[in-house]
C-alpha positions as CSV (number, residue, x, y, z in Angstrom):
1,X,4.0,20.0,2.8
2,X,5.3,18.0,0.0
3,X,4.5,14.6,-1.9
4,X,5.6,12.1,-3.3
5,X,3.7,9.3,-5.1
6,X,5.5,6.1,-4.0
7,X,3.9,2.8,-5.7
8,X,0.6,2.9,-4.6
9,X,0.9,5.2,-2.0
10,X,0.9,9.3,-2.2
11,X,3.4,10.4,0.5
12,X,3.4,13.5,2.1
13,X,6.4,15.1,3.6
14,X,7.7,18.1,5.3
15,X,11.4,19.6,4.4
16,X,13.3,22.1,5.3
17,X,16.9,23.4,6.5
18,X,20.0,23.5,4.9
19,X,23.2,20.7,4.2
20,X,23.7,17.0,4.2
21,X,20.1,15.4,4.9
22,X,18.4,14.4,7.4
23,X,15.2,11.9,7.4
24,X,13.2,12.1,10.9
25,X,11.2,8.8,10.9
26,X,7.8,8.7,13.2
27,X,6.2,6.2,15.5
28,X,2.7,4.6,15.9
29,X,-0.1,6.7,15.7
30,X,1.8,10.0,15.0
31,X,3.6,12.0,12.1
32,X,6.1,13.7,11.1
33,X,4.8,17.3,12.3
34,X,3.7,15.9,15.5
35,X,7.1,13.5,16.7
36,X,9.4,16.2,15.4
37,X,7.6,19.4,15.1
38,X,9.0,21.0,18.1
39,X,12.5,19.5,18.0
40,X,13.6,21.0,13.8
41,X,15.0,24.4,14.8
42,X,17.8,22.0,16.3
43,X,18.4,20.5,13.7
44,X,18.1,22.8,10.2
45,X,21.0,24.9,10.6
46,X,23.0,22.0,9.4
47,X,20.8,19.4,7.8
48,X,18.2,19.6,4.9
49,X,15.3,18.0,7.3
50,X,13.1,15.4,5.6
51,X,9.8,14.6,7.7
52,X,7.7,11.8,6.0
53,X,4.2,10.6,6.8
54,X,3.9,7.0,6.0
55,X,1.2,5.2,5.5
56,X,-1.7,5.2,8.1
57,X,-0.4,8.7,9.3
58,X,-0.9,12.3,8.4
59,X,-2.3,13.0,4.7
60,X,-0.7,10.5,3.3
61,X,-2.9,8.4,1.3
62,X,-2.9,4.8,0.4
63,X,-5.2,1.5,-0.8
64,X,-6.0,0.5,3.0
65,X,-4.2,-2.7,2.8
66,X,-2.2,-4.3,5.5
67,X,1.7,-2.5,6.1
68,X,4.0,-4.3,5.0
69,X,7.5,-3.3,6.5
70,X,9.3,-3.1,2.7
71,X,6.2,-1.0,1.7
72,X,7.0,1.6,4.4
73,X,10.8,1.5,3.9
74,X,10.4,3.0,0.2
75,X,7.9,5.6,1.1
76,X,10.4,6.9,3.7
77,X,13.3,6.7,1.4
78,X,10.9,7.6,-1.4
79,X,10.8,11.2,0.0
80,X,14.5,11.6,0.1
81,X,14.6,10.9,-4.0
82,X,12.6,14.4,-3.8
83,X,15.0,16.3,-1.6
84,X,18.3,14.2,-2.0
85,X,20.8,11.7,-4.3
86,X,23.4,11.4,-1.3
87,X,23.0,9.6,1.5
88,X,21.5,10.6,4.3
89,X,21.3,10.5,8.3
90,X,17.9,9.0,10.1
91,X,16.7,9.5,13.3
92,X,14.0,6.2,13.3
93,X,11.4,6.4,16.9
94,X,9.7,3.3,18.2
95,X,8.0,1.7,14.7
96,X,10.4,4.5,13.1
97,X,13.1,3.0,14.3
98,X,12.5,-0.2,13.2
99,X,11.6,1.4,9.6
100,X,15.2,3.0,9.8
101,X,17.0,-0.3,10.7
102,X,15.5,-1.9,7.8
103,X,16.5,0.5,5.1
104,X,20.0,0.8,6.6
105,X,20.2,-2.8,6.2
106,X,18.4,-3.3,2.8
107,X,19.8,0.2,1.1
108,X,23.1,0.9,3.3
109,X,24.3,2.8,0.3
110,X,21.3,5.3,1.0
111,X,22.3,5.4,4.7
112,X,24.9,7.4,6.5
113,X,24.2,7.3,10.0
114,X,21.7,6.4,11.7
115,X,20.0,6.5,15.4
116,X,17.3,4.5,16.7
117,X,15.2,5.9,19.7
118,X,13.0,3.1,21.6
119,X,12.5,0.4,19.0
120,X,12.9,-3.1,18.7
121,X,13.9,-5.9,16.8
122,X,11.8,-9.5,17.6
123,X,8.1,-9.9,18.0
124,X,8.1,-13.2,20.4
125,X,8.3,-10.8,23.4
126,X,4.9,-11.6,25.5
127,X,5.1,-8.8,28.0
128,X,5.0,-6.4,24.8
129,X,3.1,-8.3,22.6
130,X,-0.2,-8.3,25.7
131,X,0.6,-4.7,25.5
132,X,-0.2,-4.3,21.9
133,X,-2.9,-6.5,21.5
134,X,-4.6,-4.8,24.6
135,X,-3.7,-1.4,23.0
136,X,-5.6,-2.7,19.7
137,X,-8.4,-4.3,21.1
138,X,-9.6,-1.4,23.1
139,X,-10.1,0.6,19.6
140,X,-12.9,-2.2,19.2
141,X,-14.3,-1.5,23.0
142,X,-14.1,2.3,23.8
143,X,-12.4,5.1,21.9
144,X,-11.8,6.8,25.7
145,X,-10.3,3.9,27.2
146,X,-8.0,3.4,24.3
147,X,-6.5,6.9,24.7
148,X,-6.3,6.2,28.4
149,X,-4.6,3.1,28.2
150,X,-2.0,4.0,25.9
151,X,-1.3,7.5,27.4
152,X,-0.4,5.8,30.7
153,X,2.0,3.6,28.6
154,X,3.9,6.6,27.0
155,X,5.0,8.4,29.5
156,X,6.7,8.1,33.7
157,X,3.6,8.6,36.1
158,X,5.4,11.5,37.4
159,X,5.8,12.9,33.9
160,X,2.2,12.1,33.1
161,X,1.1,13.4,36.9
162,X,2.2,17.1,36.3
163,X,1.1,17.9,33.3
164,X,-2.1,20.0,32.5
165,X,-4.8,18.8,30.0
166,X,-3.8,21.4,27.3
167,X,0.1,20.2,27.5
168,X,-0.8,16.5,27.2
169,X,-2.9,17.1,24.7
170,X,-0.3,19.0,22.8
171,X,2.6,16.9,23.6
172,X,0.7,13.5,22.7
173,X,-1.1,15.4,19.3
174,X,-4.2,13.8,20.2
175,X,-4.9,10.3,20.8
176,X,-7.4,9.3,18.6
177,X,-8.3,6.0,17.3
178,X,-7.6,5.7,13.4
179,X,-7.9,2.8,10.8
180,X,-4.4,4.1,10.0
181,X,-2.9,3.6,13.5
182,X,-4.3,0.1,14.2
183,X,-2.8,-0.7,11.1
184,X,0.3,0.8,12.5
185,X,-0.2,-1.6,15.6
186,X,-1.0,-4.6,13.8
187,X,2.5,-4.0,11.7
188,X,4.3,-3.5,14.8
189,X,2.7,-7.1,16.6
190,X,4.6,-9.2,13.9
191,X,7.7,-7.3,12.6
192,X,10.4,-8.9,13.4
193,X,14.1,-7.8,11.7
194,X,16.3,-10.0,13.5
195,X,17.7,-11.3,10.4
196,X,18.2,-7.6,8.9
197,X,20.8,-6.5,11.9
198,X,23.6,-7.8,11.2
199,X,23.5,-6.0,7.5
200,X,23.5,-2.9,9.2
201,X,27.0,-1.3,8.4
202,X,26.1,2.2,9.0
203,X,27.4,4.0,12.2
204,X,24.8,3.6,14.5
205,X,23.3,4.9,17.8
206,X,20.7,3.4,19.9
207,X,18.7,5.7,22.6
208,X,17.0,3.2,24.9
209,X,14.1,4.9,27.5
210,X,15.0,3.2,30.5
211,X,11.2,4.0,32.1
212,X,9.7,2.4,28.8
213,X,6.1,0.8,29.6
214,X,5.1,0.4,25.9
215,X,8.3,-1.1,24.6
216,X,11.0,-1.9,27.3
217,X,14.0,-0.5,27.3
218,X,15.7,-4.3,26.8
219,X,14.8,-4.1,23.0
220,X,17.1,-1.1,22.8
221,X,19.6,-3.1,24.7
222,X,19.3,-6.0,22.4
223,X,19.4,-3.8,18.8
224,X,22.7,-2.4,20.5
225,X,23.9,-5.6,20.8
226,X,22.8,-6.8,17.3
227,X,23.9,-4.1,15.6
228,X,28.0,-4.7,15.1
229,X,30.0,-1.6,16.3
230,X,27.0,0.9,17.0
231,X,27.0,3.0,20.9
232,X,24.2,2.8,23.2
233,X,23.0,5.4,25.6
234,X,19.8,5.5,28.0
235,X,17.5,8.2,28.7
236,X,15.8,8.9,32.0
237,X,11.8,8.9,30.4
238,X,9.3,7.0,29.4
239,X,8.4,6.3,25.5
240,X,7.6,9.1,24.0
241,X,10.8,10.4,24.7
242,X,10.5,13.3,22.0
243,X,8.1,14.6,24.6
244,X,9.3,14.0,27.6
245,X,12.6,14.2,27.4
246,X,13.2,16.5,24.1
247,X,16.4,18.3,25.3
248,X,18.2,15.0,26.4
249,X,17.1,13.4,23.1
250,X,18.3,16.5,20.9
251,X,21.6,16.6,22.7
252,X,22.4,13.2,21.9
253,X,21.2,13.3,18.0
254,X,23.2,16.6,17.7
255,X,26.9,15.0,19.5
256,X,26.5,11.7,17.3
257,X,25.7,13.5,14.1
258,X,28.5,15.8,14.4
């Protein structure tokens, strides 16, 4: 791992691989090692990888304050200075998506293409908003039920049926309640880049989940449609798509990048 002190945060990053770059952007809750980890061997061949933690995550370290969307934006971006001065493709999932869109819209000269897995756009949704407010109020009640709650929202029950304890345990990198991750959640209850969409000039693709319990796949739908010019595609999983669903997800990354 690498770092990178980005204003008052110390950033820690994986890189690796060779060629243009790639920055692989996390969700809620997870990092770089454990969204991605599995899924880099399709990707270095042809791309110097870039695999941020950002605040709340990983080892990455920080003053504890509330997220602020901009904050994050640099500390992603912030660990491309190390590896890279040319722009750069992103793969953004769930909160990482929304991270992505707003530095393709804020620094589109930074930006080559970019792809957004399962994210969203507007935070006056009730169905997901109850969703994340349960998911951050049951941090305050029970540890167990938190993991249980949300691992029922990432995943199809038939997905989530079959699998073994050591699997889920692997695929989900532990479910753990963090002051990192509900600050994670409480950033994700009241982002909202409506407003940044339409600045978004870089090619884009959007990967909706279409079996989304945590953030339904209408978002996806909706960020197509915001974003001018960029191709939508749906994948037969639920959220965590990089676990469920890692072959259809690479396959898609791999034809739009090239």
């Amino acid at each position: 791992m690498h770092q990178k002190t980005v204003g008052n945060a110390t950033v820690h990053y994986r890189t690796e691989g060779q060629g243009p770059g790639l920055l692989l952007v996390h969700g809620t809750g997870a990092t770089g090692e454990t969204n991605y980890g599995h899924l880099l061997k399709h990707f270095t061949e042809h791309h110097t990888v870039i695999a941020p933690d950002y605040a709340g995550s990983g080892d990455t370290v920080d003053d504890g304050a509330d997220l602020a969307l901009d904050q994050l934006v640099d500390q992603v971006l912030g660990a491309c200075d190390d590896v890279t001065d040319e722009p750069v493709d992103i793969v953004g999932f769930s909160l990482g998506a929304v991270i992505a869109a707003a530095a393709a819209a804020r620094h589109p000269e930074r930006v080559r293409r970019l792809v957004l897995v399962a994210g969203w756009a507007r935070n006056d949704d009730l169905r997901k908003r109850l969703g994340f407010q349960l998911w951050r109020r049951l941090a305050d009640v029970d540890p167990e039920l938190y993991s249980h709650y949300i691992s029922l929202l990432l995943f199809t029950p038939g997905f989530l049926a079959d699998l073994d304890e050591e699997t889920f345990t692997s695929s989900v990198g532990g479910i753990e309640v963090s002051e990192g991750t509900l600050r994670q959640i409480e950033l994700g209850l009241d982002v909202d880049i409506r407003d940044l969409l339409p600045r978004v000039t870089a090619p884009t693709l959007v990967v909706g989940c279409r079996h989304d319990q945590l953030v339904p796949v209408q978002h996806s739908r909706e960020l197509h449609e915001a974003i001018a010019d960029s191709t939508y595609l749906e994948i037969e999983s639920g959220h965590l798509v990089p676990a469920e669903a890692p072959d259809e997800l690479v396959d898609a990354i791999q034809k739009f990048l090239s």
